[in-house]
VEXDREN-2710 file (C-alpha; in Angstrom, 1 decimal):
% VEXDREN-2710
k/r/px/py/pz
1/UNK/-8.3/12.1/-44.7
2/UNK/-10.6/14.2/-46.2
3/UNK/-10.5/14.7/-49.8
4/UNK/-11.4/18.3/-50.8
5/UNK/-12.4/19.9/-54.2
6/UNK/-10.3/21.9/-55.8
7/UNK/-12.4/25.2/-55.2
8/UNK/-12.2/24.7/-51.5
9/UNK/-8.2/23.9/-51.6
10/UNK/-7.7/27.0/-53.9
11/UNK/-9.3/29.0/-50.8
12/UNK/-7.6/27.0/-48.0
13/UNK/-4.1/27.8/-49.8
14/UNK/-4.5/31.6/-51.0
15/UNK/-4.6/32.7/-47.0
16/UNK/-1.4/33.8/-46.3
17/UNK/-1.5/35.3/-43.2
18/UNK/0.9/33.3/-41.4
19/UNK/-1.6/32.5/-38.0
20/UNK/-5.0/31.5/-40.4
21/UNK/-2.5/29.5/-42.7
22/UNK/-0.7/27.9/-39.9
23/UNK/-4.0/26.5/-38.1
24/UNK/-5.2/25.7/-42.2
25/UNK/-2.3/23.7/-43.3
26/UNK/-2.6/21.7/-40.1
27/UNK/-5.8/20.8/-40.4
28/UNK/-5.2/19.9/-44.2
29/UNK/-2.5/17.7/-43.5
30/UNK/-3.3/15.9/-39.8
31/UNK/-7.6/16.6/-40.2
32/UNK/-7.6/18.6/-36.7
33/UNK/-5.8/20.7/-34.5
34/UNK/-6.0/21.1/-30.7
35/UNK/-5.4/24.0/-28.7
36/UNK/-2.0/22.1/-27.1
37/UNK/-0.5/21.7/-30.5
38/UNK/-1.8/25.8/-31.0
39/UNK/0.1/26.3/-27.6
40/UNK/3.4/23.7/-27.8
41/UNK/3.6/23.5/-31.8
42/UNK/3.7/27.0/-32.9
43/UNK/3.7/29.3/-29.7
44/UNK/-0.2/30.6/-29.7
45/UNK/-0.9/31.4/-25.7
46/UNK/-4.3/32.0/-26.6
47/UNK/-5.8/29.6/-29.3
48/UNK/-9.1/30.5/-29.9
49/UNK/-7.7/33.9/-31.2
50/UNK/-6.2/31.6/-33.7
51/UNK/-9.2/29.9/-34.5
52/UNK/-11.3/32.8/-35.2
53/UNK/-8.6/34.7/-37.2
54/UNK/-9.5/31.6/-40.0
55/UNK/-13.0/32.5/-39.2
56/UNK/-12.7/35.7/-40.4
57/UNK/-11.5/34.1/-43.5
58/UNK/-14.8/32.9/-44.3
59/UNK/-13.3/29.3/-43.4
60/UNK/-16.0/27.3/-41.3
61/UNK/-14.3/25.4/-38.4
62/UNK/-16.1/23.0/-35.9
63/UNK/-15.3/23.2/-32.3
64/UNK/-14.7/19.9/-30.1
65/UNK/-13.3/18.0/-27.6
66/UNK/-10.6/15.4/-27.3
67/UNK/-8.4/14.2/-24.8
68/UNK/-5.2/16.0/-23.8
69/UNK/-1.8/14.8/-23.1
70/UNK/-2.8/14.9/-19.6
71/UNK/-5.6/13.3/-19.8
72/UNK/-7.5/16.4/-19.8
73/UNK/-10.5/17.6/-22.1
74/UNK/-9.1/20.1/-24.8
75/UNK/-10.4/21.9/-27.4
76/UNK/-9.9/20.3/-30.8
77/UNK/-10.9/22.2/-34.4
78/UNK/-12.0/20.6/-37.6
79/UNK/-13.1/22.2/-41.1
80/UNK/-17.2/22.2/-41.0
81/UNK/-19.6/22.0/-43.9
82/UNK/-18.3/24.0/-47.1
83/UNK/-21.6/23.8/-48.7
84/UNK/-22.7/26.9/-46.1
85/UNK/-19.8/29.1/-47.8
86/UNK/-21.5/32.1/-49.8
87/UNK/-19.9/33.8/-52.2
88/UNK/-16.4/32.9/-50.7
89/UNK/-15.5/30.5/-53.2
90/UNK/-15.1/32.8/-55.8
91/UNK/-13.2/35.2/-53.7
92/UNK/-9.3/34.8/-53.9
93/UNK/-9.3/35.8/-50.0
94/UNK/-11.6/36.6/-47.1
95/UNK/-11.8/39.5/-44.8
96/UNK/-10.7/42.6/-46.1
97/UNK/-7.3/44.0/-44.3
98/UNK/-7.9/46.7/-42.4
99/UNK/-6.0/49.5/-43.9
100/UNK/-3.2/52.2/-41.6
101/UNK/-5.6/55.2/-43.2
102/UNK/-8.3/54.1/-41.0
103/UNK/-6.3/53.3/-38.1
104/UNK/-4.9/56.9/-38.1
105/UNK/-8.5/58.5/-38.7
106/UNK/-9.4/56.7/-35.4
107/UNK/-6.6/58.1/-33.5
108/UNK/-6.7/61.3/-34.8
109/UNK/-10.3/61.4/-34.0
110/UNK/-9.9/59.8/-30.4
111/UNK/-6.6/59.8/-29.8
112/UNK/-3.9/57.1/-29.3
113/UNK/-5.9/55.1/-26.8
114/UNK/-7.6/51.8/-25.8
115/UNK/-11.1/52.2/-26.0
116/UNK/-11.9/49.9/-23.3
117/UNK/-9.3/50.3/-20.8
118/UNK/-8.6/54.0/-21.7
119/UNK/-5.0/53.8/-21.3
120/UNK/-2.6/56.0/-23.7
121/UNK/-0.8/53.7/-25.8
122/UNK/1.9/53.8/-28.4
123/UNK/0.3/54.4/-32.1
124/UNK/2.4/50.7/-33.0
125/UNK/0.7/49.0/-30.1
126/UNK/-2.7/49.7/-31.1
127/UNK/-4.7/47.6/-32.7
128/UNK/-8.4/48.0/-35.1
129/UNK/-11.2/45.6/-35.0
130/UNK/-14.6/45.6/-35.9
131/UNK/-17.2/47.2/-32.8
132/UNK/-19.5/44.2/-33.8
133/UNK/-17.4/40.5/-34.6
134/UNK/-17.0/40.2/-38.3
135/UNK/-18.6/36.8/-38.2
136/UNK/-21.7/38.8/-36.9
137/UNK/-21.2/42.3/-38.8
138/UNK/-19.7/41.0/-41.6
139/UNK/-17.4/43.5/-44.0
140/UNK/-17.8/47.3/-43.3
141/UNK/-17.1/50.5/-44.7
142/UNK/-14.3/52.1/-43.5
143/UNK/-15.7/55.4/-44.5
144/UNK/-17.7/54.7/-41.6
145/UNK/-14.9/54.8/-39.0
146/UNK/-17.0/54.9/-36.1
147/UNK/-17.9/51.4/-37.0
148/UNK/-14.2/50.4/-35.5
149/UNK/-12.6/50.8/-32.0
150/UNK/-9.2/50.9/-31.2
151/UNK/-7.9/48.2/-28.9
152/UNK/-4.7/47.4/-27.0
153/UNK/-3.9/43.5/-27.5
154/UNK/-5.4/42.1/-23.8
155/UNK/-8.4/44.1/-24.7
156/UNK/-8.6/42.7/-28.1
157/UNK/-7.9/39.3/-26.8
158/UNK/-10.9/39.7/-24.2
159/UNK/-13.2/41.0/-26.2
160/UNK/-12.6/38.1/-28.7
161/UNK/-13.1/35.3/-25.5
162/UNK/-15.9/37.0/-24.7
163/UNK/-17.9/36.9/-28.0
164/UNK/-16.8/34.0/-28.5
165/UNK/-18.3/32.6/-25.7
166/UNK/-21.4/35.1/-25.7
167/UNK/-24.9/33.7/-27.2
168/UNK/-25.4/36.1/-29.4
169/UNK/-22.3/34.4/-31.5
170/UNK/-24.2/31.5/-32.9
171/UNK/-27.7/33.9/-33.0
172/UNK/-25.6/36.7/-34.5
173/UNK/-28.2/39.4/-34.0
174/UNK/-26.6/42.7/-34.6
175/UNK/-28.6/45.0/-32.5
176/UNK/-27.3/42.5/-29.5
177/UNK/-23.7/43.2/-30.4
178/UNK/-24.8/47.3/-30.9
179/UNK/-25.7/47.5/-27.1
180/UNK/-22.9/45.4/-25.8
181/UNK/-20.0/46.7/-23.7
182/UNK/-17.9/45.0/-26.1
183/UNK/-18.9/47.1/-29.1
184/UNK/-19.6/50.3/-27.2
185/UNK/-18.0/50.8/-23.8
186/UNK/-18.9/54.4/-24.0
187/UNK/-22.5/53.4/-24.2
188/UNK/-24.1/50.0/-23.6
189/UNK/-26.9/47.8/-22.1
190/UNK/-25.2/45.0/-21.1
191/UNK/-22.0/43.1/-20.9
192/UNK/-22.4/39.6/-23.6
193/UNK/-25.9/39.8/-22.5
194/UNK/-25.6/39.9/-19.1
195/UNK/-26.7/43.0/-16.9
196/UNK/-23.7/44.7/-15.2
197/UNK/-21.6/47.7/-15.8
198/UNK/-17.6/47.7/-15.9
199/UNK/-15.3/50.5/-15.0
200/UNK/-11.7/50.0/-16.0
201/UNK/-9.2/51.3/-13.6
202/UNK/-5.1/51.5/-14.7
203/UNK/-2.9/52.0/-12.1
204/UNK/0.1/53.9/-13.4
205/UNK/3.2/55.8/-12.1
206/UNK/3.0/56.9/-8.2
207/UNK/-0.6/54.8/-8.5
208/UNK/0.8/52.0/-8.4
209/UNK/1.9/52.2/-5.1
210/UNK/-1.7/52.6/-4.0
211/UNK/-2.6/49.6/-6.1
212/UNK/-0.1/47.2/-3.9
213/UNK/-1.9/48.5/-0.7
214/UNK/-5.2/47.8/-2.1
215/UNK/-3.9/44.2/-2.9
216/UNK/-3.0/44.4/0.9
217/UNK/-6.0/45.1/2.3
218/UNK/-8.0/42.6/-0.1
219/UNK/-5.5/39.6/1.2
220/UNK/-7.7/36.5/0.3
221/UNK/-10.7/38.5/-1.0
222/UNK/-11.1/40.0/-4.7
223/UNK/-9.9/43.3/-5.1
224/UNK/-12.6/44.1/-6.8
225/UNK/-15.3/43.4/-4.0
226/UNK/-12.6/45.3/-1.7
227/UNK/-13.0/48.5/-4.4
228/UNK/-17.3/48.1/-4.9
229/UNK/-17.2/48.2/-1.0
230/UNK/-15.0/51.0/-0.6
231/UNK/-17.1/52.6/-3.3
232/UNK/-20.6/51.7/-1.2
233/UNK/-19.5/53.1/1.6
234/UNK/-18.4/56.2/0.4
235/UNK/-21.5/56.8/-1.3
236/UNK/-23.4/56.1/1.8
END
């Protein structure tokens, strides 16, 4: 096992957030973690949320793969190289918690809604994030509340796949993040640096009748290519 200075394990053991620590003290005591113990140890459906919620912390982790219980590839995460901390040492924590003030500012501002789906949700449901990743961005005012978006928790779960998987999150150029889909639905170039455009449709109340007949009429083809074509034709 790895023997850690005392700096570092003062930082590793001040993170109390219970789904940072958990994926900390795991690593601490066992030297890894994979996303089947995330999944079958302590419940997380979707790991790499996990994973980048010690991020946030300032805490560097190394993505890898090992072999799963089924014989499968998995991912596996390891600490990486403290040396490349700034400044983090001497904090007692990492990311700043996002306080309800700015929450409310957004939805009193935009109202209690997803941003990227649009869908009216309860105030409780809602949750902030940072437009660009904080391990791109970095800390922000929140004076600046434009600078956050409100999400529902599948949009803040895709959006956090997504840049995590997007070029841009080992480059970390800002102005990619500013014109992404991801940071401004409302207004973007491109979708993790890909060209395309996205329209979100929710179904709801007597809709979603017409949503079962669309599913229908797609049978073994993609709704979606059932809805563009639809579209096409109209507009023809």
């Amino acid at each position: 096992m790895i023997e850690y200075s005392k700096a570092i394990l003062d930082l590793l053991n001040s993170i109390q957030a219970k789904r940072p620590r958990t994926v900390i003290q795991h690593i601490l005591q066992h030297g890894f973690i994979t996303s089947e113990d995330l999944k079958n140890l302590y419940g997380y459906n979707h790991p790499p949320r996990a994973i980048r919620d010690v991020r946030e912390y300032g805490i560097p982790i190394v993505t890898y793969r090992v072999r799963g219980s089924d014989g499968r590839n998995i991912a596996a995460y390891k600490f990486g190289d403290f040396n490349g901390i700034k400044n983090t040492l001497s904090k007692s924590s990492g990311r700043t918690a996002i306080s309800k003030a700015l929450k409310q500012a957004l939805i009193e501002k935009y109202g209690s809604k997803c941003f990227v789906y649009q869908e009216p949700l309860d105030e409780a449901v809602l949750q902030v994030d940072h437009r660009v990743p904080y391990e791109i961005g970095g800390e922000h005012d929140e004076a600046d509340i434009d600078y956050y978006m409100l999400l529902s928790p599948s949009a803040n779960r895709a959006k956090s796949w997504t840049c995590e998987h997007c070029p841009n999150w080992e480059q970390k150029d800002i102005a990619f993040c500013l014109k992404c889909f991801w940071a401004y639905p409302e207004s973007y170039d491109h979708v993790a640096g890909k060209t395309a455009k996205i329209i979100t449709v929710v179904f709801t109340g007597n809709e979603i009748e017409d949503y079962c007949k669309l599913i229908q009429l797609a049978g073994e083809e993609q709704a979606q290519n059932v809805i563009k074509r639809i579209i096409h034709e109209y507009l023809q």
